[in-house]
C-alpha positions as CSV (number, residue, x, y, z in Angstrom):
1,X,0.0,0.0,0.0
2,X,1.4,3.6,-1.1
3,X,0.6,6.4,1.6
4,X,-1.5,9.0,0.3
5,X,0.6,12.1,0.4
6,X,4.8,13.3,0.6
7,X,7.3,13.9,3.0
8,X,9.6,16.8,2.4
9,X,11.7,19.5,4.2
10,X,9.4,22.2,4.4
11,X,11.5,25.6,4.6
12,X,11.3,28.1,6.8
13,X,9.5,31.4,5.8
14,X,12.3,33.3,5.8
15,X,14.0,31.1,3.2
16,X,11.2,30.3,1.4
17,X,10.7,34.1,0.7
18,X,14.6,34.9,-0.6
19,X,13.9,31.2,-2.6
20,X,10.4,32.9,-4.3
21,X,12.6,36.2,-5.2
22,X,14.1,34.0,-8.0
23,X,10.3,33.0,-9.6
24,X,9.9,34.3,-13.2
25,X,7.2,31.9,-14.3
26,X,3.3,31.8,-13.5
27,X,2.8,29.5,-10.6
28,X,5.5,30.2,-7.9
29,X,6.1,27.6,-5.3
30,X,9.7,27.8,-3.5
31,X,8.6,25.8,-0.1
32,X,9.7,22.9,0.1
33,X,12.0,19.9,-1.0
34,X,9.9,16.7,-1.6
35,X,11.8,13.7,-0.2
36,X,9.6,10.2,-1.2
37,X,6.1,10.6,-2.7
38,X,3.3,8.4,-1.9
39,X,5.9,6.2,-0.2
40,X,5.4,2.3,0.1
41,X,4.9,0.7,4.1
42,X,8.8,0.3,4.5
43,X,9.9,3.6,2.9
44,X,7.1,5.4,5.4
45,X,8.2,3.8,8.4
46,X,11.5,3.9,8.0
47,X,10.9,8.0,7.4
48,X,8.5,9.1,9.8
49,X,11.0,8.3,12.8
50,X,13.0,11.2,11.6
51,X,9.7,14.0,11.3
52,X,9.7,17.7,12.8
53,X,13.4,17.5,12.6
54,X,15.3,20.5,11.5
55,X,17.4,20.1,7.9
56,X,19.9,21.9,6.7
57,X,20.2,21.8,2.7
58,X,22.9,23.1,0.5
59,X,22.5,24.1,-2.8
60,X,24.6,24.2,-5.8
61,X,22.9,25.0,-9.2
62,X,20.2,26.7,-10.8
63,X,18.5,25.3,-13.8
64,X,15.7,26.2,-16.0
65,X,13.7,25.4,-19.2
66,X,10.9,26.9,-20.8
67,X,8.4,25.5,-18.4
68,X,10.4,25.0,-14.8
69,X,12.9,26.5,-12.6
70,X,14.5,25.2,-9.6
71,X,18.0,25.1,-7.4
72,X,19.5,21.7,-6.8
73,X,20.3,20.3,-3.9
74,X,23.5,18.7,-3.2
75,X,23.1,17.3,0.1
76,X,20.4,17.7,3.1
77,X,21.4,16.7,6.7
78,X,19.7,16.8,10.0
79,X,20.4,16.8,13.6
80,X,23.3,19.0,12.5
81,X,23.9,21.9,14.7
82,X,27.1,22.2,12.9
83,X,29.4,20.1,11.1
84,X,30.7,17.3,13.8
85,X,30.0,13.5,13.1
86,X,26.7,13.0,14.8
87,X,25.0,15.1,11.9
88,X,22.7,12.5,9.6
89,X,22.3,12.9,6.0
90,X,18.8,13.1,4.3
91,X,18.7,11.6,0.6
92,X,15.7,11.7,-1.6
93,X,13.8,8.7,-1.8
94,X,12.5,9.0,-5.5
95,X,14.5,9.1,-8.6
96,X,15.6,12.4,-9.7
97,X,17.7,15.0,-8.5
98,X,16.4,17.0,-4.8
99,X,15.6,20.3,-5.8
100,X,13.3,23.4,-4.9
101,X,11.4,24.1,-7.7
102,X,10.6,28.0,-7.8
103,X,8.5,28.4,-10.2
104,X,6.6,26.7,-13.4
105,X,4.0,27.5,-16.2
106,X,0.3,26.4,-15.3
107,X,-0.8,23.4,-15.6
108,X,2.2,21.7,-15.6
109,X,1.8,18.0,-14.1
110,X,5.0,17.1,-11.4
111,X,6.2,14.0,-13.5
112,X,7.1,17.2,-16.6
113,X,9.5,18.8,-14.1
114,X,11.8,15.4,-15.8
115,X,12.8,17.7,-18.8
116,X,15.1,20.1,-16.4
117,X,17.0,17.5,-15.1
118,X,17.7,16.5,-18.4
119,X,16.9,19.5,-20.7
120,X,17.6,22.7,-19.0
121,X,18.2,25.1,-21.7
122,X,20.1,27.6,-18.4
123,X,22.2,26.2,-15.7
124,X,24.1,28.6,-13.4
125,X,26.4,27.8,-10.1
126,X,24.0,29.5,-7.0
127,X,26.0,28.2,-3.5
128,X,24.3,28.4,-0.5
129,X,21.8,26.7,1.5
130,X,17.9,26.3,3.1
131,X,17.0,25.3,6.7
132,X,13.6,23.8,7.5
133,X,11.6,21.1,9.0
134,X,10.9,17.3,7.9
135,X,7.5,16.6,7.7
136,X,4.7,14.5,6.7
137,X,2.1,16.2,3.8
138,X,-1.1,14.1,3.4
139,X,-3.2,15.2,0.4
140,X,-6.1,14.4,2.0
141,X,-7.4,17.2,5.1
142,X,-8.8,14.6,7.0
143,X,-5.5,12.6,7.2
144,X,-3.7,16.4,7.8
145,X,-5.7,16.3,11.4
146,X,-4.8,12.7,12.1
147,X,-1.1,13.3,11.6
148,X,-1.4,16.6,13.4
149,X,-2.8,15.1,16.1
150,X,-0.7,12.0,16.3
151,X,2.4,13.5,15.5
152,X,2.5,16.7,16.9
153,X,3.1,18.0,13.5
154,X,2.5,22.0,13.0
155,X,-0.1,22.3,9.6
156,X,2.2,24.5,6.8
């Protein structure tokens, strides 16, 4: 059984704001990094241990095509305070690259967002990095006030 819904490192405002000042195209998103999507039993158990902890996520690259932006992420890591050996890396789950996507034309569908990977027609070095919070997104509202209630897990 697939879980209705994502887990992702949802940003803070403040990043999430200086992410949006890069949007150029119609719908602007810049909130969050998805991590596994509708993830199988295994994949969800073995990820929900590890909610409402803070990431840290560094970034690398810019890349865009007619119909997407996004920065990539290089790597994500939690319970990292700063740099010292108990720190814990975060990986995606799903194939592809992790990435904030900033912005994209309407009514493109997620599985599109393939061509920048492969396709980007601009691709620029942009160092730096994101902080935020590992949580659990259900598509479904009623399933948002179960996990909000069960997991002490703030709505975003």
């Amino acid at each position: 059984m697939n879980h209705n819904g994502y887990f992702a490192v949802v940003l803070d405002d403040t990043w999430t704001d200086v992410i949006k000042k890069n949007a150029t195209m119609d719908v602007v998103r810049g909130d969050h990094i998805t991590i596994a999507y509708k993830p199988d039993n295994t994949t969800f158990e073995n990820l929900r241990d590890i909610m409402g902890k803070r990431v840290n996520a560094y970034i690398d690259e810019f890349r865009s095509n007619e119909n997407i932006e996004a920065f990539f992420v290089t790597d994500m890591f939690y319970d990292s305070y700063r740099l010292t050996e108990k720190e814990k890396r975060l990986e995606r789950v799903d194939e592809g690259m992790a990435h904030i996507t900033v912005s994209h034309k309407k009514g493109l569908k997620p599985k599109e967002a393939n061509t920048m990977f492969t396709n980007p027609t601009s691709k620029r070095q942009a160092v730096g990095y994101v902080e935020g919070v590992f949580k659990w997104i259900p598509f479904n509202k009623q399933e948002t006030i179960w996990y909000e209630r069960n997991n002490n897990q703030k709505k975003w």
